[in-house]
Legacy VTK file of the C-alpha trace (Angstrom):
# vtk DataFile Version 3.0
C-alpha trace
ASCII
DATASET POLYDATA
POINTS 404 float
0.000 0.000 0.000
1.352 3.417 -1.218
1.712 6.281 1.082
-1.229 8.371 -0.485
-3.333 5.373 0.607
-3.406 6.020 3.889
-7.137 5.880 5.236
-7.958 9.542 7.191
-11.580 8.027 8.171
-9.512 6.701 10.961
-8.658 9.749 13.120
-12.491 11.013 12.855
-14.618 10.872 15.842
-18.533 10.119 16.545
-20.285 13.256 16.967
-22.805 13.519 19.719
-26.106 14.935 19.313
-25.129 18.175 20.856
-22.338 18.579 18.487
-19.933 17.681 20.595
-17.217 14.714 19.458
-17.268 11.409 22.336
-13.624 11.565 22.561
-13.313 15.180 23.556
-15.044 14.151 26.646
-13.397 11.324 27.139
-9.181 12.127 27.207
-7.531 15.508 25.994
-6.189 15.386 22.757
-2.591 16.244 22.185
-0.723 18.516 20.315
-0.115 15.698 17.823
-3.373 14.525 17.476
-4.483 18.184 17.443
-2.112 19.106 14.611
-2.346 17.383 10.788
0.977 18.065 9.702
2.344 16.146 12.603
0.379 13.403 11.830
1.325 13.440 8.417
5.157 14.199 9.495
4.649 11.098 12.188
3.245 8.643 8.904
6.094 9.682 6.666
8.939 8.560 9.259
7.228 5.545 9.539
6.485 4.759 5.554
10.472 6.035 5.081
12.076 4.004 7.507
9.762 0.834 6.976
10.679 0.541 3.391
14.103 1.502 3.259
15.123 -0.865 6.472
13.092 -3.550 4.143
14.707 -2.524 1.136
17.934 -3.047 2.654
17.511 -5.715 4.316
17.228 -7.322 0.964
20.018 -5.513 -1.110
22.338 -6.429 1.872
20.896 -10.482 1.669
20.929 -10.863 -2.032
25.030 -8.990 -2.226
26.069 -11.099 0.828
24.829 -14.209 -0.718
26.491 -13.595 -4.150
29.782 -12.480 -1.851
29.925 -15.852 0.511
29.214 -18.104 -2.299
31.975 -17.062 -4.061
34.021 -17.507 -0.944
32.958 -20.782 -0.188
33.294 -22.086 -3.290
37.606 -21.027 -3.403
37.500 -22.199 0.072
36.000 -25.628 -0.883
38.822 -25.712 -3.588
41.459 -25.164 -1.062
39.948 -27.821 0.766
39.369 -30.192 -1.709
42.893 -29.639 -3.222
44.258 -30.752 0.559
45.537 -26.791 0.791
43.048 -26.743 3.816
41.592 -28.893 6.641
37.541 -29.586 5.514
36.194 -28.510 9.454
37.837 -25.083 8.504
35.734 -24.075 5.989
32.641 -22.456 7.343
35.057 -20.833 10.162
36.811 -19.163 7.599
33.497 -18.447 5.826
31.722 -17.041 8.986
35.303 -14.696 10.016
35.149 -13.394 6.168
31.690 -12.271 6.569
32.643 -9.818 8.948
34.869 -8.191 6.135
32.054 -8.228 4.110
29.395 -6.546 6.202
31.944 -3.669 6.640
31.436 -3.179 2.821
28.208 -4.151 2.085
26.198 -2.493 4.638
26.860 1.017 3.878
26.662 -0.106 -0.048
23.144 -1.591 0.819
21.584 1.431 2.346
22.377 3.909 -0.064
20.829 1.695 -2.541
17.888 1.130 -0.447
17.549 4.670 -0.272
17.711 5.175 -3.307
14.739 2.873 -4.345
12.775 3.901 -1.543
12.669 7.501 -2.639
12.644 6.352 -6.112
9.178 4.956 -5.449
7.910 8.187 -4.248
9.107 10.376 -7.383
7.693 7.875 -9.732
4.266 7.516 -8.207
4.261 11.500 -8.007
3.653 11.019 -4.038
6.720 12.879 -3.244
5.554 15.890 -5.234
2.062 15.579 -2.719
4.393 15.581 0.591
6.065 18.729 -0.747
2.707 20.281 -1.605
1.926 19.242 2.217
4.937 21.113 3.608
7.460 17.613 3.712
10.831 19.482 3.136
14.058 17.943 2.790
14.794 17.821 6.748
11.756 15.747 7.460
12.904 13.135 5.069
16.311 13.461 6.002
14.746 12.649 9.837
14.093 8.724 9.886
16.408 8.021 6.835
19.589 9.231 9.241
18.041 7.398 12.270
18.490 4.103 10.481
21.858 5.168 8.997
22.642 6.237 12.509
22.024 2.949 14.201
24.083 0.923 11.273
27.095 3.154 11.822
26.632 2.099 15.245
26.844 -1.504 13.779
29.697 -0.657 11.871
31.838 0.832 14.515
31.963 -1.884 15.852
32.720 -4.013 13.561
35.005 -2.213 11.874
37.440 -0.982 15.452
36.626 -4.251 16.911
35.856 -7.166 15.051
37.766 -6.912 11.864
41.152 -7.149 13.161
39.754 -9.981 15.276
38.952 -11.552 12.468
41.502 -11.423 9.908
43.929 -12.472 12.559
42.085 -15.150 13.614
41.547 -16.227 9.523
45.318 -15.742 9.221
45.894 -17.782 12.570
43.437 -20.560 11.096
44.240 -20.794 7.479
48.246 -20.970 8.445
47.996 -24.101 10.990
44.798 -25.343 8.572
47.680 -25.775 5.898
49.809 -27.739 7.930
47.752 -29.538 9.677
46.731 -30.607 5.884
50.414 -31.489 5.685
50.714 -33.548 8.300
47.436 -34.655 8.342
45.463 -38.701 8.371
46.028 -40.057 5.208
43.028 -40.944 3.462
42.080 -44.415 0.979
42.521 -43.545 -1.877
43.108 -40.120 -2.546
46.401 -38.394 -3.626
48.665 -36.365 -0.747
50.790 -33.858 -2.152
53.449 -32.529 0.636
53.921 -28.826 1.218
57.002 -27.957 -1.101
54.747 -29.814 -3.942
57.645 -32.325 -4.966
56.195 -35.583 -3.830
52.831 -37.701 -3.967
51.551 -40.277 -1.905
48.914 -42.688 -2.447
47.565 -45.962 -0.105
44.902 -47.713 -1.575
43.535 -48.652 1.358
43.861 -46.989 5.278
42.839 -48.105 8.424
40.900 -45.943 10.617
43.573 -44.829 12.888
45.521 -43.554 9.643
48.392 -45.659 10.814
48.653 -48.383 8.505
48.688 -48.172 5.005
47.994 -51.103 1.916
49.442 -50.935 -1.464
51.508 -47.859 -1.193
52.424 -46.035 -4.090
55.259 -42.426 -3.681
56.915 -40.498 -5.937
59.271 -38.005 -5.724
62.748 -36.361 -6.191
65.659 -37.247 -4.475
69.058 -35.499 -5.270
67.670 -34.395 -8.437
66.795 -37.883 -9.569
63.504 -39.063 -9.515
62.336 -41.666 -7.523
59.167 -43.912 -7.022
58.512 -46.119 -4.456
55.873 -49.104 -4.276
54.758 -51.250 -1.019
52.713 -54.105 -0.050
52.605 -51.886 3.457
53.384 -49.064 5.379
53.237 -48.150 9.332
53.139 -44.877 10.089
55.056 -43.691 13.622
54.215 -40.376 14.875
57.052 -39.148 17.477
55.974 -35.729 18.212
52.874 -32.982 18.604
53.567 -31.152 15.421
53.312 -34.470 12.953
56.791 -35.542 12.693
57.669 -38.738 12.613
58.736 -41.966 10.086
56.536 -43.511 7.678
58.351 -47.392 7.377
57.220 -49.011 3.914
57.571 -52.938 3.910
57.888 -55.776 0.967
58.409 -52.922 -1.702
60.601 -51.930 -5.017
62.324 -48.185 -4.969
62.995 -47.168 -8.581
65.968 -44.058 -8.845
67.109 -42.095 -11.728
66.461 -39.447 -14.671
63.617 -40.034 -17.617
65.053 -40.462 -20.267
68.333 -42.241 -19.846
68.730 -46.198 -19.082
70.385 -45.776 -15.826
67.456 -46.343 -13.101
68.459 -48.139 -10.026
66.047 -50.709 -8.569
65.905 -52.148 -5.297
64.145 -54.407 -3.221
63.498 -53.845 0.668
61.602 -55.753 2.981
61.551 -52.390 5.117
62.153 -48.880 4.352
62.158 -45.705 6.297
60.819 -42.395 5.208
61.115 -38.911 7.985
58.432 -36.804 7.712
59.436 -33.478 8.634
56.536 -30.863 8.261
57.296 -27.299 8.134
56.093 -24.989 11.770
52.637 -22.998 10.976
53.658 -20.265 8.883
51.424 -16.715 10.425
53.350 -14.871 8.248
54.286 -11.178 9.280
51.129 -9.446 11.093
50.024 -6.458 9.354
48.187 -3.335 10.148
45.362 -4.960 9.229
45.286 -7.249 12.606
46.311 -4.573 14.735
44.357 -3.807 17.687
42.681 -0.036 17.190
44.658 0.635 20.949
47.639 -0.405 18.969
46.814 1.812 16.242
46.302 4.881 17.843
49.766 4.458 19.736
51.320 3.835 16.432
52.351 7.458 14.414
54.196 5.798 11.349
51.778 7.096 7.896
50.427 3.300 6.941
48.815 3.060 10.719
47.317 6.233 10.526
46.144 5.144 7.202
44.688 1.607 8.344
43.401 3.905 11.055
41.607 6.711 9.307
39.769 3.859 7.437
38.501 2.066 10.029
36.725 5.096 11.580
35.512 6.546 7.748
33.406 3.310 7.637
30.471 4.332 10.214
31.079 7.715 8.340
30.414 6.068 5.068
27.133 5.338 6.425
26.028 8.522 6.981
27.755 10.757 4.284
26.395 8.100 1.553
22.631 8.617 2.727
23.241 12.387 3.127
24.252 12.090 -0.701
21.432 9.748 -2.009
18.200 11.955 -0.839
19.342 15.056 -3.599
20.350 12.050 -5.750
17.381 9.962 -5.656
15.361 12.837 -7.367
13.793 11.972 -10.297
10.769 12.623 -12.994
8.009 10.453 -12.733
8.576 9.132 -16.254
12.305 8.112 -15.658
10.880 4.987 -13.274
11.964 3.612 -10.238
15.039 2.998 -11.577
16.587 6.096 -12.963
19.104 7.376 -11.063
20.339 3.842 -10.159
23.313 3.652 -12.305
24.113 7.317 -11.280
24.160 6.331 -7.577
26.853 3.035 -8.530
29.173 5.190 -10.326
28.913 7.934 -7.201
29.866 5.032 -4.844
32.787 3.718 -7.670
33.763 7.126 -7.490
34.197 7.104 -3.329
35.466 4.014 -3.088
38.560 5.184 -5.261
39.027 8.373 -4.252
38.946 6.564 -1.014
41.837 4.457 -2.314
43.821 6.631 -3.930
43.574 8.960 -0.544
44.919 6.271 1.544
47.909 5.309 -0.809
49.153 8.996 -0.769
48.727 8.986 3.246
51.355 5.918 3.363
53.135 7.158 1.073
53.517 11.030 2.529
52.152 12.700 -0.100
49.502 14.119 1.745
49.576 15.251 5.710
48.155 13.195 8.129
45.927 15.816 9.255
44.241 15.623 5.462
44.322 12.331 5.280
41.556 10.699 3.783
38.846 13.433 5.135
38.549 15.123 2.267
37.247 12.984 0.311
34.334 13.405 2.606
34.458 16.828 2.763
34.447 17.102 -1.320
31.184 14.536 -1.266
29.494 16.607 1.415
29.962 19.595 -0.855
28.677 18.155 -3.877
25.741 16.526 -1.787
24.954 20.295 -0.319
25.114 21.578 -4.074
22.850 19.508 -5.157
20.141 19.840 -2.151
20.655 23.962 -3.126
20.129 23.945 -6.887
16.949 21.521 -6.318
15.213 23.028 -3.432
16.814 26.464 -2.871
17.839 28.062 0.356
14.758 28.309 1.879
13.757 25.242 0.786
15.882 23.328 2.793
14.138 24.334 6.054
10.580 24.453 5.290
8.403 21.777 7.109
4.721 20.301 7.558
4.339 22.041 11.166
5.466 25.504 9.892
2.578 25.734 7.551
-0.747 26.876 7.954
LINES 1 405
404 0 1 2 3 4 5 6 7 8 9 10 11 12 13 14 15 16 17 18 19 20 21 22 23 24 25 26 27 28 29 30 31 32 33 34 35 36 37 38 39 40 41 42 43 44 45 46 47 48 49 50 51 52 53 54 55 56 57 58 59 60 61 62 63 64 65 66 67 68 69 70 71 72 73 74 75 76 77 78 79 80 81 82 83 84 85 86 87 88 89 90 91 92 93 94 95 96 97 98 99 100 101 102 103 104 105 106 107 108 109 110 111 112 113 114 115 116 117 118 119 120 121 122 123 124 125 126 127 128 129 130 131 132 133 134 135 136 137 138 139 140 141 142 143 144 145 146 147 148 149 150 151 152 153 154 155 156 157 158 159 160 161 162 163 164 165 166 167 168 169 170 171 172 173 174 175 176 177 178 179 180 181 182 183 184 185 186 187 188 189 190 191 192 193 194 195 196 197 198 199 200 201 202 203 204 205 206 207 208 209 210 211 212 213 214 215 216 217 218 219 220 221 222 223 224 225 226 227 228 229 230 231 232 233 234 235 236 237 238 239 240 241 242 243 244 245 246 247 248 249 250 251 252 253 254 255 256 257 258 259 260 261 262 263 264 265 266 267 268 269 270 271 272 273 274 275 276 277 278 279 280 281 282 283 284 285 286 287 288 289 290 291 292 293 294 295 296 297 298 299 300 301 302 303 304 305 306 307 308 309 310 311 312 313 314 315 316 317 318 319 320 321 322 323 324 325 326 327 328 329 330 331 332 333 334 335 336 337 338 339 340 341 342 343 344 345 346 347 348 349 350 351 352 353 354 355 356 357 358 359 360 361 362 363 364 365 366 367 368 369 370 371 372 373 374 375 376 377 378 379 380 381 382 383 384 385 386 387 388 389 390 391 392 393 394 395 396 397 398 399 400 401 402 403
């Protein structure tokens, strides 16, 4: 139901035979009740803010599902490529969602604003609230109240959570890989070790992962190649992180280079192979798993930079639906639609100038005290601009209770 459709049958009152309404005798009526364009003021916050939280609730469902699926489905190559342990996959899934939020949330509300108001030009209802005395500030009113309580949301994630995250993923994904390494051998599947040189294969595997049946390895050894078959193998763990012996028995080892005639074979009725996996690789921690704290103590240009972002992103929030209200404005006969592509090139625009700010912050050619704030203050400009040449001065300020 539109917003014109709103029934005003329900705020009359029975009149009593001596002219007199049954609820003026009942309760005094408040300054609210008492006054139509604060009614009308009251029913637009409401339409505004039901349909664009609905609105993006959806854009932010249908971008996070395109997002994650893409994830999952590297992260289930990883996996199924042995780069990965399987039981890590919807952790690392669940900690790179929080990455995602940080970008799709502002994204989806200044899309959802955009089609919210987008319905109002094109079913001429937003030329009716002007004609009522609904000025820019009362639409601004519920539209920043939601935007509001996501940057809330997004503080949070982004000072808190996110470096959480991404050093727990890195934490994860470094002792997933060699746990993968060093991990139960499996019937019949191929186990590549870390450096990528080698491949082993066992036909069959008990359920411990200890012994192995009709063993099959190949690798290089002094820059000759070498395969190795058994009848069995016994694998001996000796310490915590994997290492240990894998002892083949009743097998042939063939040595030497493809091509030439002079392989080696040899016969064992026991043979020894150490397994040696490599210590978890965390790799050197970055900004990006720094601790905001950390950050603030820190004065070198690419922690002010990593800085400066994280607190932009509730700003994002706000300065994208600031920009999307003069933007959203549109001729009935454009559609819903019109200004859509306009509003994804705005955002392209941002997010690079957003980019570009932070490279030249780590890389001194702009002061920290600039930093990346004017990009914000160049957007909040333009947005201001914009709100002037379409409603004037005056305009800006007018409202429902101020007329008569």
């Amino acid at each position: 139901m539109g917003l014109l459709a709103y029934d005003w049958r329900r705020c009359s009152f029975p009149v009593r035979a001596d002219g007199k309404t049954a609820a003026s005798l009942t309760y005094p009526r408040t300054d609210a009740e008492t006054d139509p364009g604060m009614q009308v003021t009251r029913i637009v916050d409401r339409y505004l803010a039901r349909e664009t939280a609905l609105t993006w609730a959806a854009v932010t469902g249908v971008l996070m599902l395109i997002l994650m699926s893409n994830r999952f489905a590297l992260l289930l190559g990883d996996a199924a490529a042995g780069k990965l342990p399987r039981q890590t996959v919807f952790t690392l899934l669940g900690l790179a969602s929080v990455n995602y939020l940080i970008v799709v949330i502002p994204v989806a509300l200044f899309l959802a604003v955009m089609l919210a108001l987008g319905r109002l030009y094109r079913d001429s209802e937003m030329t009716t609230l002007m004609a009522c005395g609904i000025g820019p500030i009362q639409i601004y009113r519920p539209l920043l109240l939601l935007a509001a309580v996501l940057s809330i949301i997004l503080a949070v994630l982004s000072l808190q959570v996110a470096p959480w995250a991404v050093q727990t993923s890195n934490f994860i994904r470094s002792t997933g890989q060699h746990n993968a390494q060093v991990g139960n051998f499996e019937s019949g599947r191929f186990k590549v070790d870390q450096d990528g040189r080698g491949v082993l294969y066992a036909a069959s595997v008990s359920h411990d992962a200890r012994e192995l049946q009709d063993v099959f390895m190949e690798g290089t050894d002094r820059g000759r190649l070498s395969v190795i078959t058994a009848a069995t193998g016994v694998r001996e763990v000796h310490g915590e992180d994997g290492a240990g012996m894998l002892v083949l028995k009743d097998g042939y080892r063939y040595e030497g280079t493809p091509g030439q005639a002079d392989f080696r074979i040899v016969q064992f009725a026991e043979h020894g192979i150490r397994i040696s996996p490599s210590p978890p690789d965390l790799g050197e921690q970055g900004y990006a798993t720094m601790s905001t704290r950390a950050l603030l103590r820190a004065h070198d240009p690419a922690a002010v930079s990593e800085l400066q972002w994280r607190l932009s992103v509730p700003i994002t929030a706000l300065l994208l639906t600031l920009l999307a209200v003069p933007l959203a404005r549109i001729s009935p006969r454009q559609g819903r639609y019109g200004k859509l592509f306009a509003a994804i090139l705005a955002y392209v625009i941002y997010s690079n100038l957003i980019g570009i700010a932070r490279i030249w912050l780590q890389n001194g050619v702009i002061p920290s005290s600039l930093g990346i704030w004017w990009v914000y203050l160049l957007f909040l400009a333009m947005t201001f601009i914009m709100l002037y040449q379409q409603y004037g001065l005056r305009g800006l300020w007018f409202s429902a209770k101020a007329r008569p």
